[in-house]
MARBA-3410 file (N, C-alpha, C, O; in Angstrom, 1 decimal):
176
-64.8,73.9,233.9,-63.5,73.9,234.4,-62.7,72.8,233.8,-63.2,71.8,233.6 ~ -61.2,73.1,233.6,-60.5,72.2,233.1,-60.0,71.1,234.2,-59.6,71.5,235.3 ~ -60.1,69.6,234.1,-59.9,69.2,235.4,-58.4,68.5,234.7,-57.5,68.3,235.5 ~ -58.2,68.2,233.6,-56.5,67.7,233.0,-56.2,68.0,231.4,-57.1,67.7,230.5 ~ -55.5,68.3,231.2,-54.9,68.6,230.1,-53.8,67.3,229.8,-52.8,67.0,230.5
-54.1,66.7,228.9,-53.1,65.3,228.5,-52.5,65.4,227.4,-53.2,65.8,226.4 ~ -51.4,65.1,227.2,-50.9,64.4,225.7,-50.7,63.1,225.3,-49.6,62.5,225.6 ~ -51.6,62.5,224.6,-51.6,61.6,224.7,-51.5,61.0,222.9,-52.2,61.5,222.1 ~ -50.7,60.0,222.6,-51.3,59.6,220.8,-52.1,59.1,220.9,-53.0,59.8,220.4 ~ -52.5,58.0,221.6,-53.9,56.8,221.4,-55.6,57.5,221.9,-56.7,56.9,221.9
-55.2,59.4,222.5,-56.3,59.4,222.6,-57.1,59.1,223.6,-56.8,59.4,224.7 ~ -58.2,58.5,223.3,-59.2,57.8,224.3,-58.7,56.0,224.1,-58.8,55.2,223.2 ~ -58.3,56.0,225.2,-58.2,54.4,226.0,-58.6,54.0,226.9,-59.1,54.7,227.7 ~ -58.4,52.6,227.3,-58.9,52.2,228.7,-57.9,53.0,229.9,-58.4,53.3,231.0 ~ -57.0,53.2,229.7,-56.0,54.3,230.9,-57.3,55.2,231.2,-58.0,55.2,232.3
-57.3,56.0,229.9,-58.4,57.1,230.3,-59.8,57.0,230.7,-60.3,57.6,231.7 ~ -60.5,56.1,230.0,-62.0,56.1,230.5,-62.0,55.3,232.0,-62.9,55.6,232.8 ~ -60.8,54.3,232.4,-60.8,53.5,233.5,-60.4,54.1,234.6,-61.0,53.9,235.6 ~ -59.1,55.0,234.4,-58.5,55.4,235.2,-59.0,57.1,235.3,-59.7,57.6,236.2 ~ -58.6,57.6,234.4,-58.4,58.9,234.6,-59.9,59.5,234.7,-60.2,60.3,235.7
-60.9,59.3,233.6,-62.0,60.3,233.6,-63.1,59.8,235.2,-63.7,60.5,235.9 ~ -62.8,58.1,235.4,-63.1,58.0,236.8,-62.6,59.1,237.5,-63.3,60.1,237.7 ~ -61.2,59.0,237.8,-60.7,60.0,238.8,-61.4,61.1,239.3,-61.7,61.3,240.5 ~ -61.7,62.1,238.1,-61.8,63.5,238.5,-63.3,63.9,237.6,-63.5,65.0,237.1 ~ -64.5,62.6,237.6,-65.8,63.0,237.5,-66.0,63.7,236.0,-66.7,64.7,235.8
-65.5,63.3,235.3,-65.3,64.3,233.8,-66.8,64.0,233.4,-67.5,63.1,233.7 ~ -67.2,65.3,232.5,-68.2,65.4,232.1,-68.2,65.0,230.7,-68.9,64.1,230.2 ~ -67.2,66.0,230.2,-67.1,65.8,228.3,-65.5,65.7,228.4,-64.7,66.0,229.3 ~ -65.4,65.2,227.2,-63.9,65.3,227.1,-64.0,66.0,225.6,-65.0,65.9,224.8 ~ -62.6,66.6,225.6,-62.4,67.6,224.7,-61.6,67.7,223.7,-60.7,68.6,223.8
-61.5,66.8,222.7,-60.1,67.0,221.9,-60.0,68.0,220.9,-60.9,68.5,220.1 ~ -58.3,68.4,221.1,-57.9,69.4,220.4,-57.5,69.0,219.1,-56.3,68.5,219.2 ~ -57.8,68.9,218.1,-56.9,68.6,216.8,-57.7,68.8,215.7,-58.9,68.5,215.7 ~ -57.1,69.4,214.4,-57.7,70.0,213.1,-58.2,68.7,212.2,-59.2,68.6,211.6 ~ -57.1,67.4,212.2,-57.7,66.5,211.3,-59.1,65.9,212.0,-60.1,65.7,211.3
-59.1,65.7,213.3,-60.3,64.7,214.1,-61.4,65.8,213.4,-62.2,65.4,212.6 ~ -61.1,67.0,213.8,-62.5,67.6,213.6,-63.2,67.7,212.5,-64.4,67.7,212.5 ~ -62.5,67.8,211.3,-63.1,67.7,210.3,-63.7,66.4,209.8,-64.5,66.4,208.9 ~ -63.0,65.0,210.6,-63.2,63.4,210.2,-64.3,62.8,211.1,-64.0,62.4,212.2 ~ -65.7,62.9,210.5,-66.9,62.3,211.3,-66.4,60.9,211.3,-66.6,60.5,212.5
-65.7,59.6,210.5,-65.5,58.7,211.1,-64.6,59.3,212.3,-65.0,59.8,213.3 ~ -63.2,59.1,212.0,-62.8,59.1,213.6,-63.7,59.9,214.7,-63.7,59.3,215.7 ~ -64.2,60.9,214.7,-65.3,61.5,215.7,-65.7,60.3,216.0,-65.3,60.0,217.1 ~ -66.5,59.2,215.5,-67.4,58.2,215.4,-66.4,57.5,216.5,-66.6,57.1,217.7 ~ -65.6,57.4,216.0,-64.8,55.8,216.6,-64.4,56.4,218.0,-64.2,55.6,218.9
-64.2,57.8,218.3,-63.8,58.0,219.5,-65.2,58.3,220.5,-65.2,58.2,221.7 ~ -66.2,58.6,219.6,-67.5,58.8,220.6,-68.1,57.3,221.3,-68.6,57.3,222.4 ~ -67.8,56.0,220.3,-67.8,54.7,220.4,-67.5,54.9,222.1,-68.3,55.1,223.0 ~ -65.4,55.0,221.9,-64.9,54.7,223.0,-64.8,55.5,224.5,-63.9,55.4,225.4 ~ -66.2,56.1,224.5,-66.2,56.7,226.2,-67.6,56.2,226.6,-68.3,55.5,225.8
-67.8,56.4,227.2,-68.8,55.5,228.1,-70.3,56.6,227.6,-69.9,57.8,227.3 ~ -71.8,56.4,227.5,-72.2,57.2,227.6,-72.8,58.2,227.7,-73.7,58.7,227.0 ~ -72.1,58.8,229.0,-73.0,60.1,230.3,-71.6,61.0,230.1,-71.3,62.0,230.7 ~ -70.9,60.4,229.0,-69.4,61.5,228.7,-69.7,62.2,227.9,-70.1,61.5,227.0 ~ -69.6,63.6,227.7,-69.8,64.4,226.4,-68.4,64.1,225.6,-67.3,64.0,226.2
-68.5,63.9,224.1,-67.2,63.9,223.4,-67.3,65.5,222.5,-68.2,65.5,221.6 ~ -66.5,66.4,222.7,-66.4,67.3,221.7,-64.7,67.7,220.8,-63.8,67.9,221.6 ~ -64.5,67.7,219.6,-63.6,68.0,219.0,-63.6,69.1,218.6,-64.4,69.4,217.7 ~ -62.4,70.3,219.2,-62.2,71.5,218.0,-60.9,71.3,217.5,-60.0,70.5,217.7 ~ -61.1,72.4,216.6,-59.4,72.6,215.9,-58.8,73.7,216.9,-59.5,74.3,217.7
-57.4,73.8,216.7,-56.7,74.2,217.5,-57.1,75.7,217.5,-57.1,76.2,218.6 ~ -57.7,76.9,215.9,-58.4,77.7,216.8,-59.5,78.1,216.9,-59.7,79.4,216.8 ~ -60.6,77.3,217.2,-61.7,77.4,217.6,-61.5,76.7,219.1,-62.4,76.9,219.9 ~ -60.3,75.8,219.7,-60.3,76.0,221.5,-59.7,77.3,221.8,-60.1,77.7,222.9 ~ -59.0,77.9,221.2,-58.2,78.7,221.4,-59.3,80.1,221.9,-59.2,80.8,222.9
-60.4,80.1,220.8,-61.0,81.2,220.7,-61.9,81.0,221.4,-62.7,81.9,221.5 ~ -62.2,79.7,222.1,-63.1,79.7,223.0,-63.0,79.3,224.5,-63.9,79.0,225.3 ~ -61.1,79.4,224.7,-60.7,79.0,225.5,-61.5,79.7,227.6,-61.8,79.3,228.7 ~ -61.5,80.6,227.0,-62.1,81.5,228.2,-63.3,81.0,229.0,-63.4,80.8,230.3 ~ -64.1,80.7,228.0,-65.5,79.9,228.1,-65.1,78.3,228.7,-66.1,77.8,229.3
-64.2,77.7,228.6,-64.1,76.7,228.8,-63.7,76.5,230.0,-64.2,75.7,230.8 ~ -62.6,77.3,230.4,-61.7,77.3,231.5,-62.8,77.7,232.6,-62.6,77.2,233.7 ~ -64.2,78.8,232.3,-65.1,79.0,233.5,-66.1,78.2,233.3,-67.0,78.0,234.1 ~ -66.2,77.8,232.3,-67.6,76.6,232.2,-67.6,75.5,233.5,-66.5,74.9,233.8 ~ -68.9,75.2,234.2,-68.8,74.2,235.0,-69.2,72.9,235.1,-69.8,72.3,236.0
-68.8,72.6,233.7,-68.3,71.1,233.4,-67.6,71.3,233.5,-67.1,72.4,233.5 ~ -66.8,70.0,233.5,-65.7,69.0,234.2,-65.3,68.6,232.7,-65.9,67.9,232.0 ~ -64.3,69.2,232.6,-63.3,68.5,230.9,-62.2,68.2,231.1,-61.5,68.9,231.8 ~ -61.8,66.9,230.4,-60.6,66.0,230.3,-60.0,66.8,228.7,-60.9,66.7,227.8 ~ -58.9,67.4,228.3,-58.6,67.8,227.4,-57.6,67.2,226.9,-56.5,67.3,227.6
-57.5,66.6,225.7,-56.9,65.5,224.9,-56.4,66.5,223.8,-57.0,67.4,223.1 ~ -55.1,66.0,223.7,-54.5,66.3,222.0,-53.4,64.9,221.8,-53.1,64.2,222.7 ~ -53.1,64.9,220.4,-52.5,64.1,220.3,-50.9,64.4,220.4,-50.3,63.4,220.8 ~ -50.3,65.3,220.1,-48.7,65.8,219.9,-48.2,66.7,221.1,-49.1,67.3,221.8 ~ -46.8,66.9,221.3,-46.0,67.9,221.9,-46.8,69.6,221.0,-47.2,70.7,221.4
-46.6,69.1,219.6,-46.8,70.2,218.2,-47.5,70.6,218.5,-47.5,71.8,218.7 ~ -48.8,69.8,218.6,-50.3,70.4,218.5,-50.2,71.1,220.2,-50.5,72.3,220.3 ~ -50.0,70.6,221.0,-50.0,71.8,222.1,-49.1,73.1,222.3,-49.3,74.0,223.0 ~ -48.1,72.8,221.3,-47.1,74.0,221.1,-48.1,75.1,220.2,-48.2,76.2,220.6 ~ -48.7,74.5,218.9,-49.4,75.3,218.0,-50.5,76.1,218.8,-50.6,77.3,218.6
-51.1,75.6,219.5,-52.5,75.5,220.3,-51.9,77.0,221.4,-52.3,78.2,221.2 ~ -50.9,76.6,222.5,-50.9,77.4,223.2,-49.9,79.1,222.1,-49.8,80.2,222.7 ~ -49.5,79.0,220.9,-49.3,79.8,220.1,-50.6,80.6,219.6,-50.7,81.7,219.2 ~ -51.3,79.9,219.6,-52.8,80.7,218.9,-53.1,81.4,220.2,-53.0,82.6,220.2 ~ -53.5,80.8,221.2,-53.8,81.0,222.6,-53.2,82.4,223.1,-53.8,83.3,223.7
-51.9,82.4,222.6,-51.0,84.0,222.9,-51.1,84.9,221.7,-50.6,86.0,221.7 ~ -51.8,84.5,220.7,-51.6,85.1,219.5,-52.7,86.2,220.0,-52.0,87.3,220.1 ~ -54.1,86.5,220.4,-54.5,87.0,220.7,-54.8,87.8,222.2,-55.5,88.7,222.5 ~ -54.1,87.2,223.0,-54.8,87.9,224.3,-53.5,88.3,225.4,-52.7,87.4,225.9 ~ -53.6,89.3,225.6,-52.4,90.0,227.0,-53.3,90.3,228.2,-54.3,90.8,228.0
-52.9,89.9,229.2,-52.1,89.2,229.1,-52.1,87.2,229.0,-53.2,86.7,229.0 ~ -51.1,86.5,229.0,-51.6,85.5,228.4,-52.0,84.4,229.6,-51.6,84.1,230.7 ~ -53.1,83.9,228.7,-53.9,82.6,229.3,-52.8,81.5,230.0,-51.7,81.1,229.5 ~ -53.3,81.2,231.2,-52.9,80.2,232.4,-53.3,79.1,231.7,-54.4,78.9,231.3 ~ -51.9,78.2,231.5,-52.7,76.7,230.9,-52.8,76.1,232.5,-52.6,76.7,233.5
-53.1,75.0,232.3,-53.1,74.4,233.5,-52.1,73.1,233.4,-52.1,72.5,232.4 ~ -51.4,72.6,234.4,-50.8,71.2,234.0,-50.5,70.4,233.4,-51.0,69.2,233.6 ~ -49.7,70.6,232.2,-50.1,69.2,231.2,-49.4,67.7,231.6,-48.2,67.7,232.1 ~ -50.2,66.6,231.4,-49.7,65.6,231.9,-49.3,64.8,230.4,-50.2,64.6,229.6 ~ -48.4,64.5,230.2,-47.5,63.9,228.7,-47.9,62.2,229.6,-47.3,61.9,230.6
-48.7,61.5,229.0,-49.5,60.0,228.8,-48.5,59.2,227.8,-47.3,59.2,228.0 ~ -49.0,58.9,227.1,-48.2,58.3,225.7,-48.0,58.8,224.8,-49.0,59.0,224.1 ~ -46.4,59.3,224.2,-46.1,59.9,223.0,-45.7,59.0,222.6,-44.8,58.5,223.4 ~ -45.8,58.1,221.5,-45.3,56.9,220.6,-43.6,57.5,220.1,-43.3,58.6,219.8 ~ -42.7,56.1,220.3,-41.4,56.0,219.3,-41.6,56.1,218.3,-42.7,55.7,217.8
-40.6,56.5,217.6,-40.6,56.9,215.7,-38.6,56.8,216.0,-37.8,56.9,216.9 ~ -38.5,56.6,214.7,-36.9,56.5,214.6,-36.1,58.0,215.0,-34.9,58.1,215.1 ~ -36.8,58.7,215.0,-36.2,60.4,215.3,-36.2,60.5,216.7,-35.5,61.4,217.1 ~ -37.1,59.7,217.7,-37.5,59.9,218.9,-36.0,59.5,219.7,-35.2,58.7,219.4 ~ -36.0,60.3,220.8,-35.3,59.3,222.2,-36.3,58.9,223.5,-37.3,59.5,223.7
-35.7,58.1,224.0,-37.0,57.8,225.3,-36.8,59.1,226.5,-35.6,59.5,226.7 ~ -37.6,59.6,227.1,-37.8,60.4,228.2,-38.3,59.8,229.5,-37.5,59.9,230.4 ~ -39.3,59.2,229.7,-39.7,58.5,230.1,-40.2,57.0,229.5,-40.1,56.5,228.4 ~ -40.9,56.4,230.7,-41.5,54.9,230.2,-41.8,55.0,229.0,-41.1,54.7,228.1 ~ -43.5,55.8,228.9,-44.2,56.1,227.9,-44.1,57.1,227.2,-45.1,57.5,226.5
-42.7,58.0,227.2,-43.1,59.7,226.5,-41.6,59.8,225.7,-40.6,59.9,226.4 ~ -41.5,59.7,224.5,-40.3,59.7,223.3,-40.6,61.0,222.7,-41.7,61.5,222.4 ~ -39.8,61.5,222.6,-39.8,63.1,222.3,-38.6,63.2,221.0,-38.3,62.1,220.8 ~ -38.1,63.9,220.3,-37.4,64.1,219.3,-37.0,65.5,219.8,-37.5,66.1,220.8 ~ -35.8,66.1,219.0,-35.2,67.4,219.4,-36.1,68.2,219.4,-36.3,68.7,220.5
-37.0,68.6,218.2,-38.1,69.5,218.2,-39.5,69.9,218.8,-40.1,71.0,218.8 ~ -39.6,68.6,219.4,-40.5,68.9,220.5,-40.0,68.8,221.8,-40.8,69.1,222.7 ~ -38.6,68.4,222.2,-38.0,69.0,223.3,-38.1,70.6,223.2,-38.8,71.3,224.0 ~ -37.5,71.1,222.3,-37.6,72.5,222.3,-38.7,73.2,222.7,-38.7,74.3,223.3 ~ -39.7,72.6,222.4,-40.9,73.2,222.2,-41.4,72.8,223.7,-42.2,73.6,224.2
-41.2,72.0,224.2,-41.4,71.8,226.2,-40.9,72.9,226.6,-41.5,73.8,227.1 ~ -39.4,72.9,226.4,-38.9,74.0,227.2,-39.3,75.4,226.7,-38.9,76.2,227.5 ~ -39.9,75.9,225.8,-40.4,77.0,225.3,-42.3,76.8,226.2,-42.9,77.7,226.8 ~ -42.7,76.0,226.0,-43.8,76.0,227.0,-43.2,76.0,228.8,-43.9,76.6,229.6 ~ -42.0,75.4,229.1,-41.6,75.6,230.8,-41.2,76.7,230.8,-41.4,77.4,231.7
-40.6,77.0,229.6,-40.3,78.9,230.2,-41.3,79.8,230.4,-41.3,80.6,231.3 ~ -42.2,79.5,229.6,-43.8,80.4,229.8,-44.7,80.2,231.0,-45.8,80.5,231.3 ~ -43.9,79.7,231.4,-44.4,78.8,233.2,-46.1,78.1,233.0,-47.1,78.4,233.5 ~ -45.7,76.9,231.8,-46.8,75.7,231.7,-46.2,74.4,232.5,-45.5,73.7,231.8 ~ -46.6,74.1,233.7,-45.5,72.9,234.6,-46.3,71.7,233.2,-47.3,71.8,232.5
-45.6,70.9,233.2,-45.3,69.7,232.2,-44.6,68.5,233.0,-43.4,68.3,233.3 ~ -45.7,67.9,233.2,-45.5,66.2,234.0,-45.9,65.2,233.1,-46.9,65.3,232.4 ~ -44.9,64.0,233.2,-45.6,62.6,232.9,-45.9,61.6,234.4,-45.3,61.4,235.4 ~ -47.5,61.3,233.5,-47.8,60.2,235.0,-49.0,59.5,234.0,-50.0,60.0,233.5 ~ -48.6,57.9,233.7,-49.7,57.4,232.8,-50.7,57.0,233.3,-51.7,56.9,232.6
-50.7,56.4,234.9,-52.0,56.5,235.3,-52.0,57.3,236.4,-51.2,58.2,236.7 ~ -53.1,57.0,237.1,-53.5,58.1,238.3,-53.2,57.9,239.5,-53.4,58.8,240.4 ~ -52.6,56.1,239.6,-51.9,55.5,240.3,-50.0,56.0,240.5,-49.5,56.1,241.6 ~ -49.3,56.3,239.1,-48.4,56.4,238.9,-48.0,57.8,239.5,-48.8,58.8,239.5 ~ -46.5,57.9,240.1,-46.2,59.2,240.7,-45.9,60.1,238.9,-45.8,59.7,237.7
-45.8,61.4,239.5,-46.0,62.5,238.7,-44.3,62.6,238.3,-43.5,62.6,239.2 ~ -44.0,62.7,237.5,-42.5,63.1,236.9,-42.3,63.7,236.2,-42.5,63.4,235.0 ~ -41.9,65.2,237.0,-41.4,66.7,236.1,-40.6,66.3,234.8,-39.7,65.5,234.7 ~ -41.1,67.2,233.9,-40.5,67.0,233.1,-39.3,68.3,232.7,-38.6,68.4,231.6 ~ -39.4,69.0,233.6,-38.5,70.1,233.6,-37.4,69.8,234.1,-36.3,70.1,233.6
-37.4,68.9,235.5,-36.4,68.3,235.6,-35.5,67.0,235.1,-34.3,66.8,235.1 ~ -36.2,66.4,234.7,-35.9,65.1,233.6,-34.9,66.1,232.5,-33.8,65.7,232.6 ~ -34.9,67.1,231.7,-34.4,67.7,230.8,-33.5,68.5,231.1,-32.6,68.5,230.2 ~ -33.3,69.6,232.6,-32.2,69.3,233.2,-31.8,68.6,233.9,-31.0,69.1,234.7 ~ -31.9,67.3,233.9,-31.2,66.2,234.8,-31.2,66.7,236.2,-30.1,67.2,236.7
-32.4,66.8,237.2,-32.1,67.1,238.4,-33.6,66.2,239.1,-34.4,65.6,238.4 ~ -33.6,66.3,240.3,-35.3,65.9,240.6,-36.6,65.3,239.8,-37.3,66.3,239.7 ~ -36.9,64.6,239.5,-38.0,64.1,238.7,-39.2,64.1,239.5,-40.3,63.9,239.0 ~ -38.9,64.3,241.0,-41.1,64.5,241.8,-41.2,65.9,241.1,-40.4,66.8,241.0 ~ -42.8,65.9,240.6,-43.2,67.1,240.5,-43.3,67.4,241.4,-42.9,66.8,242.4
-44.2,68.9,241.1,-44.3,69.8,242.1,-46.1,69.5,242.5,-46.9,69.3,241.6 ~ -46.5,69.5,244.1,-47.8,69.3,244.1,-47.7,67.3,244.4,-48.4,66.8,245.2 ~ -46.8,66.5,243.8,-46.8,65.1,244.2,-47.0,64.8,245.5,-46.5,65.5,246.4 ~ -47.9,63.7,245.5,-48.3,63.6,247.1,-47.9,62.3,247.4,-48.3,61.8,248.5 ~ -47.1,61.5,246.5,-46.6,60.0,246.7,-45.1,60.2,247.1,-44.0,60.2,246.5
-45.5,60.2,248.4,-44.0,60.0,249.0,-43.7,58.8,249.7,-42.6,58.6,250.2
END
């Protein structure tokens, strides 16, 4: 079963192994991305960084795609990691490329997207550029809810509303 879907650059950090895979009992964590998978160093350096009783597995965007089904009823517990807005736009495009009707993502929580000179700030930790705004609201239209919350402490902030300027509690927030 998927227990979070994150976007995060840095990956595996102490946020994650401290906070988050505590949280919700993770079994493996799962990263999505074509360069990790093919790079047994970085594999290496990220298997280093989880504790380990954590499974670390990497696919490319479509070999999750193609095995998405299996994953979503599997009963392990997965923390699912990508690094970009892109790579989850590409990911959930493969994802629809085959199957009607289409696959339920679950929650994505946007962690840390790093500044770059093209970026603006959205939140604390989440810098987006035009193109991957686009590509949110093309995933909110498809009804994928999209929150940032960097830790598990921090409240949840829509990011649907942040982009129309209205309410920032998500939906489901229980910190009132």
């Amino acid at each position: 079963m998927i227990k979070s879907l994150r976007i995060d650059s840095r990956l595996i950090h102490g946020q994650i192994v401290e906070g988050w895979l505590k949280l919700i009992m993770a079994d493996e964590v799962l990263i999505i991305d074509d360069f990790i998978r093919e790079s047994p160093f970085e594999k290496k350096i990220l298997r280093f960084a989880l504790p380990p009783e954590i499974d670390l597995e990497v696919l490319s965007i479509t070999e999750a795609a193609a095995r998405w089904t299996e994953i979503s009823a599997s009963s392990k517990r997965f923390f699912i990691l990508l690094q970009s807005v892109d790579m989850l736009s590409r990911f959930y495009g493969c994802l629809l490329g085959s199957r009607l009707p289409a696959p339920k993502l679950p929650p994505v929580n946007l962690g840390l997207i790093n500044f770059t000179d093209s970026k603006t700030l959205l939140t604390k930790a989440v810098y987006l550029d035009e193109r991957e705004r686009e590509q949110i609201k093309v995933l909110i239209e498809s009804d994928v809810e999209i929150y940032a919350q960097a830790l598990p402490s921090n409240e949840k902030i829509s990011i649907a509303a942040l982009l129309e300027g209205g309410n920032v509690k998500a939906p489901g927030n229980t910190d009132e």
